[in-house]
C-alpha positions in Angstrom: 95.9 57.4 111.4 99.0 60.1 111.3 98.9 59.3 107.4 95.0 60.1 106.7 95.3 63.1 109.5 98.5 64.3 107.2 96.6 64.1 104.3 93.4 65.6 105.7 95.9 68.8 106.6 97.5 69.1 103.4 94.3 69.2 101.6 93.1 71.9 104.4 96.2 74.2 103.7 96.1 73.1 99.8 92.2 74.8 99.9 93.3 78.2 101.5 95.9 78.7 99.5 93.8 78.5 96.9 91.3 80.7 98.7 94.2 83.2 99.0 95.3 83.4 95.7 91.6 83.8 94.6 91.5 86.5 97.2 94.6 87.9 96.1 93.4 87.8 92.7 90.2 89.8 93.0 92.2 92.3 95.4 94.9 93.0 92.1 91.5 93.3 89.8 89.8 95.4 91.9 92.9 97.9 92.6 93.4 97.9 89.0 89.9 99.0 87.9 89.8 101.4 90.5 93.2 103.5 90.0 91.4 103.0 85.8 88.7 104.8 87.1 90.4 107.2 89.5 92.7 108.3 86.8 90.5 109.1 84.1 88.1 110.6 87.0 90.9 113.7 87.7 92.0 113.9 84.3 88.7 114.9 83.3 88.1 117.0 86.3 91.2 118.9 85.7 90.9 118.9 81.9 87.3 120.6 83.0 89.0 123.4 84.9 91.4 124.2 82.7 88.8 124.5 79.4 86.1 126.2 81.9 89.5 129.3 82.6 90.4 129.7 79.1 87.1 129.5 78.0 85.7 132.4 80.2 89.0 134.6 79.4 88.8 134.2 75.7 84.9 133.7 74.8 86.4 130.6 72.7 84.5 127.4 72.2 87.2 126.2 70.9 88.8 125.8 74.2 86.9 122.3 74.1 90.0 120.9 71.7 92.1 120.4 75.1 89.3 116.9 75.4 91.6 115.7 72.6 94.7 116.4 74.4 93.5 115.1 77.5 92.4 111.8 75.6 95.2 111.1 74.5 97.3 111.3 77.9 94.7 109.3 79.0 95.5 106.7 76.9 99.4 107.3 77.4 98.7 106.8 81.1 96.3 104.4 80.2 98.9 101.9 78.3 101.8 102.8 80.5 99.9 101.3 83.3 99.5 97.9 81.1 103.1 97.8 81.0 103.9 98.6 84.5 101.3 95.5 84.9 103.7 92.8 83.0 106.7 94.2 83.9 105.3 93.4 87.7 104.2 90.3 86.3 100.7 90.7 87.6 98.3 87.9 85.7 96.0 88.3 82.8 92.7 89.0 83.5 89.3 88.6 81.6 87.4 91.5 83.7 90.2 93.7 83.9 91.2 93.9 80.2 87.2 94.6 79.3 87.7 97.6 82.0 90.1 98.7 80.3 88.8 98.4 76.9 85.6 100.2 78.3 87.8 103.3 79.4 89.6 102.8 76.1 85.7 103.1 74.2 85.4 105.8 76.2 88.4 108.0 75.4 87.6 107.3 71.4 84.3 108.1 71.6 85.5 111.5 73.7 87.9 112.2 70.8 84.9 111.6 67.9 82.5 113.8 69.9 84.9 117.0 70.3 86.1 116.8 66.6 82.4 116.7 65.5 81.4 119.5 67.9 83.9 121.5 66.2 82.7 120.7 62.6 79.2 121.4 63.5 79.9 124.5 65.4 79.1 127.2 63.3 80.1 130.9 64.1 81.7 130.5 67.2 78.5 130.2 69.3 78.8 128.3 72.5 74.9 128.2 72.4 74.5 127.2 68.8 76.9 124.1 68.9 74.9 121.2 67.4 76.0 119.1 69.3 76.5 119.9 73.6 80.0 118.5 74.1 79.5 118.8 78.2 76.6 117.0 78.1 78.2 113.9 75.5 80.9 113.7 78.4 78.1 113.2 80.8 76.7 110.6 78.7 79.7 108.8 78.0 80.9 108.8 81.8 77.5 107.5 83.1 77.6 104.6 80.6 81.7 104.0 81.2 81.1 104.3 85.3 77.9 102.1 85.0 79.5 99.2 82.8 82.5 99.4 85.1 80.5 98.9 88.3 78.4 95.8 86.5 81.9 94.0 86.0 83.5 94.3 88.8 80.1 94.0 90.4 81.0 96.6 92.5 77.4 98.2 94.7 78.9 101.5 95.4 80.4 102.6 91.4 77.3 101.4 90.0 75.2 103.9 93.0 77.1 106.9 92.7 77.2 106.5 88.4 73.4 106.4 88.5 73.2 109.1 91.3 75.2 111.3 89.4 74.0 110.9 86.1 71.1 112.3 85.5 71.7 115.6 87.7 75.3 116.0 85.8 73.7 115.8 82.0 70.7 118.1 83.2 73.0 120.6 84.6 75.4 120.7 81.1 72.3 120.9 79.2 70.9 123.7 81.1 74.3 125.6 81.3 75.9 127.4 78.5 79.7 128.7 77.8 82.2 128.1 80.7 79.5 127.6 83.5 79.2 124.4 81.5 82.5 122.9 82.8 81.0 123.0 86.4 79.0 120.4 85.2 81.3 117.8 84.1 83.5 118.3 87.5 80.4 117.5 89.3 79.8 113.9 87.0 83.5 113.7 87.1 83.7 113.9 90.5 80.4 112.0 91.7 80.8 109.3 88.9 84.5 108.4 89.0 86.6 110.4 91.5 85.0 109.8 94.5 83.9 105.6 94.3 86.9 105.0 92.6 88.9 106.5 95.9 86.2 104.2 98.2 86.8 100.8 96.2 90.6 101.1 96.4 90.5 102.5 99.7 88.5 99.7 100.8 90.6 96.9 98.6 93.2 97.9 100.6 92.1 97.7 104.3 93.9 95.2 106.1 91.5 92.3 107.3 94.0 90.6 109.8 91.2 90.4 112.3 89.2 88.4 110.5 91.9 86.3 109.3 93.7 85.7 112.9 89.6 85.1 113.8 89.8 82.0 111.2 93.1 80.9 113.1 91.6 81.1 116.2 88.8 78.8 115.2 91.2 76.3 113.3 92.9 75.8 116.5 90.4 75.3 118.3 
């Protein structure tokens, strides 16, 4: 009888630790694909703010060449944070390497868009660029946010992407010169800054209630 209740308790505590490292598991993927999203959130908010200044002082559209500069610290931040990853020895994951891949899609796509709105801009018209560069970085954030949320099946990414999207690309559209920049803080913001703060912030609440509430019931 002690044998078979011995066994019946190692296989209990054999399932919950594999329930926690499950748990633990989707807690590391989660955090990851969060601070991904958070980061390139304030880079391009602050990459925003810094083009929408220089643009209004010097009348330049050419002020849009710091999207290439912030790509590429993107990317920097974007591979240092891979390393930091194995050097912790955190595991391999399938979701989170095609999250990172998406934001990596996205910061090539970024890069192709601001060298072609160059090219096509002729006579250093903001309002005669071919093609909108503000609005592109809508585009490409709604689709980034929005593929990011479906993965990690997150609710509240894949709400505030589509909330933000459409009111975001209308507003670069409708704007023109510096006033434009106001647009992509808003998607930056709405899109990426602000769920990617509420999915790490809640990956990182403590749920000792609920676990000492499993206890509890064990025991009893």
């Amino acid at each position: 009888m002690e044998t078979e209740e011995n066994k019946k308790l190692s296989a209990e505590h054999s399932i919950e630790i594999i329930r926690e490292t499950i748990e633990q598991s989707r807690k590391v993927i989660t955090r990851n694909c969060a601070i991904t999203l958070l980061t390139w959130g304030i880079l391009i908010c602050v990459t925003a703010t810094v083009i929408g200044l220089l643009w209004s002082y010097t009348n330049s559209y050419y002020c849009n060449l710091g999207w290439i500069v912030m790509v590429f610290i993107g990317l920097i931040i974007n591979h240092k944070m891979i390393k930091e990853e194995d050097t912790a020895g955190v595991p391999k994951s399938f979701i989170n390497d095609i999250t990172k891949n998406i934001w990596r899609t996205f910061a090539v796509v970024i890069f192709t868009s601001t060298v072609a709105s160059q090219v096509t801009n002729f006579g250093n018209d903001p309002i005669a660029q071919e093609l909108p560069i503000s609005a592109t970085i809508n585009i490409c954030m709604t689709f980034a946010a929005i593929m990011t949320g479906i993965v990690l099946k997150s609710e509240i990414i894949s709400f505030f992407a589509c909330s933000g999207s459409y009111s975001s690309i209308k507003a670069a559209l409708d704007c023109n010169g510096p006033e434009e920049m106001a647009a992509v803080i808003f998607g930056g913001m709405l899109m990426m800054v602000i769920p990617g703060a509420i999915a790490l912030y809640r990956n990182r609440k403590p749920k000792g209630r609920q676990n000492e509430a499993k206890l509890n019931e064990k025991e009893q």
